[in-house]
C-alpha positions in Angstrom: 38.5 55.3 78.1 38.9 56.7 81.7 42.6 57.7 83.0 43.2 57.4 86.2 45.9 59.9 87.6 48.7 58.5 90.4 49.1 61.3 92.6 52.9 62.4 93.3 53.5 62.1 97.1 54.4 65.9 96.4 51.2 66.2 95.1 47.5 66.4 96.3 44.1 67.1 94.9 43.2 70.9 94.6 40.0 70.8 96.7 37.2 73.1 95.5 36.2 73.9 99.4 39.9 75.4 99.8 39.1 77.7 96.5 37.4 80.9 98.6 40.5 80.4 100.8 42.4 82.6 97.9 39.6 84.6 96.7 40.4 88.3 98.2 43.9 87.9 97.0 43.1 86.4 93.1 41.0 89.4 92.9 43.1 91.8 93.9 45.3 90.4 91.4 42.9 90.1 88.5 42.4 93.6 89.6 45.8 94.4 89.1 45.7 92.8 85.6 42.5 94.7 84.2 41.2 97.3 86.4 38.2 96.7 86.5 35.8 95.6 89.8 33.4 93.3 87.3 36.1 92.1 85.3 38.2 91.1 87.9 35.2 89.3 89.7 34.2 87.6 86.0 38.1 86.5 85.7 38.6 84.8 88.9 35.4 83.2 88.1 36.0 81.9 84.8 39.5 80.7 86.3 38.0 79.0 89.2 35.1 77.0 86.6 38.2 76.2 84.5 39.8 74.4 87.4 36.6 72.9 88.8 36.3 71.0 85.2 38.2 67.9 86.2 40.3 67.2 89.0 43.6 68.9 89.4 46.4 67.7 91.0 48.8 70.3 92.5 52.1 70.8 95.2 51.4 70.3 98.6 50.6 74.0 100.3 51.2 75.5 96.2 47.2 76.3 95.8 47.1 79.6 95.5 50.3 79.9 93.1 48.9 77.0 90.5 45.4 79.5 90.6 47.2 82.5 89.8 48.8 80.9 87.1 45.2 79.4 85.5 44.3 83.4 86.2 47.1 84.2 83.9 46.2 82.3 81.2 42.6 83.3 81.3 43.4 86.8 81.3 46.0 86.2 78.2 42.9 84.7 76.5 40.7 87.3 77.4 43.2 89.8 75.9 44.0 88.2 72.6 40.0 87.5 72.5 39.6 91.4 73.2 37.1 89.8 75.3 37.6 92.6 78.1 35.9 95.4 78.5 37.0 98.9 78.7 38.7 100.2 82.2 37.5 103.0 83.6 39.2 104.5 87.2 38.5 103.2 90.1 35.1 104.9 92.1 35.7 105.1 95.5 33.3 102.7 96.6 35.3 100.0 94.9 38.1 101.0 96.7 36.7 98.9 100.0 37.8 95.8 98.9 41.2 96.9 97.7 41.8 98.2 101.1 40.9 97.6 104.8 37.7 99.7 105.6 39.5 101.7 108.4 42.1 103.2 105.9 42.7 106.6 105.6 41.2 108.3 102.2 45.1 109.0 101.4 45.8 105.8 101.9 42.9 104.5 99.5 43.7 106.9 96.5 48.1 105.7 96.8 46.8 102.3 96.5 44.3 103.5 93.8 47.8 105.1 92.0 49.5 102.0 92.6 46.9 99.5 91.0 46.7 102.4 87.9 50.9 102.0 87.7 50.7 98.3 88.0 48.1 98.3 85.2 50.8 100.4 82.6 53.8 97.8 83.2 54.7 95.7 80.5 53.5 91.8 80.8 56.5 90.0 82.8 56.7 92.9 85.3 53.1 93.5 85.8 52.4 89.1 86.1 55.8 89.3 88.7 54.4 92.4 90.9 50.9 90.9 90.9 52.3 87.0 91.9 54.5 88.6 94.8 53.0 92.5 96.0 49.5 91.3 95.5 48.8 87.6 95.7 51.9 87.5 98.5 53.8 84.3 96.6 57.1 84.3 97.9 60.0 84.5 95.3 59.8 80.5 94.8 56.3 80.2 94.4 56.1 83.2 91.9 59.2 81.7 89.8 57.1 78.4 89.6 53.8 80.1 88.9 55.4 82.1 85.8 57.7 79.1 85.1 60.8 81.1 85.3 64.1 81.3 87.5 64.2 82.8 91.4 66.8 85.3 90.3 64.4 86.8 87.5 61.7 87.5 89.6 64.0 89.5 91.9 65.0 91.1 88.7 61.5 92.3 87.6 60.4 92.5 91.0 63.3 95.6 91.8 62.6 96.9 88.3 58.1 96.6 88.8 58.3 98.5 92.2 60.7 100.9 90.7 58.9 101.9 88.0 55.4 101.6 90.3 57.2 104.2 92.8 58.2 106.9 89.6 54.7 106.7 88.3 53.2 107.3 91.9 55.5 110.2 92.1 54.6 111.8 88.9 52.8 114.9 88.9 
C-alpha cells in the first residue's frame, strides 16, 4: 500500500542537496552533545541517513531546526544504547573546526572550556544552549525544535550561559 503525503502549503520537501547547507553547525552541536570529533561526525551522519530514509516534509526555511531535532533523538538513543564512546579533551588540532583558523590560541582553549561546560549541563539546558549558541536557532525555532514554549528557552537559555560562564571562570 503506498501513502501519498499532501504537503501543507507551510510545508515543503527537505531536500537532501540543502543537507551540507547545515553541516558545520549540526556538528558543532553534536559536538556540544558528546565531545568527541568522531562521534560527532558518526552522529550527524547517522541523523542525516535517518532523514534520507523516506521523504520528509518540513516548515518552509525550518531545515536546520527539524535536523537538530532528528540529532537529538539520535543522540538520546545513542545514550540509552551506551552506544558512545568514551570523551576524551579536545587535541588542539580538533580545535580548527570549532573555531575560524585565524583565532587566537586563547581564543581556541575558552571555546575549548566552553564546549567542556556545555558538555556537564543537565539535558534541557545543554539541548537549549546547543539549538540557540551553537546551531544559531532563534528563540522560535529552538522552542519548536525541543517542542516547548518561547519563554522556557529564555529561561534555560539565561540559566545555560550562566552556568557556562561560572564553570569557564573556575580555577
Amino acid at each position: 500500500m503506498h501513502v501519498t503525503v499532501a504537503a501543507h502549503e507551510d510545508h515543503v520537501p527537505l531536500e537532501p542537496d540543502r543537507l551540507d547547507d547545515h553541516r558545520g553547525r549540526l556538528l558543532r552541536a553534536a559536538y556540544a552533545m558528546c565531545g568527541s570529533r568522531n562521534d560527532a561526525e558518526d552522529l550527524v551522519q547517522e541523523a542525516y541517513e535517518r532523514v534520507l530514509r523516506r521523504p520528509r516534509l518540513v516548515r518552509r526555511d525550518r531545515d536546520l531546526a527539524y535536523l537538530l531535532r532528528v540529532l537529538r533523538h539520535v543522540w538520546g538513543a545513542w545514550v540509552a544504547s551506551e552506544k558512545r564512546r568514551p570523551t576524551t579533551a579536545v587535541a588542539p588540532q580538533d580545535l580548527e573546526w570549532l573555531v575560524d583558523e585565524r583565532a587566537t590560541p586563547e581564543l581556541a582553549m575558552e571555546v575549548s572550556m566552553a564546549y567542556a561546560a556545555i558538555a556537564e549541563l543537565s539535558e534541557p539546558l545543554r539541548a537549549t544552549i546547543v539549538a540557540v549558541d551553537v546551531a544559531g536557532l532563534s528563540y522560535k525555532e529552538a522552542a519548536q525544535s525541543l517542542r516547548t514554549r518561547t519563554g522556557t528557552i529564555m529561561s534555560r537559555l539565561y540559566r545555560a550561559r550562566e552556568q557556562v560562564a561560572l564553570r569557564m571562570e573556575a580555577p
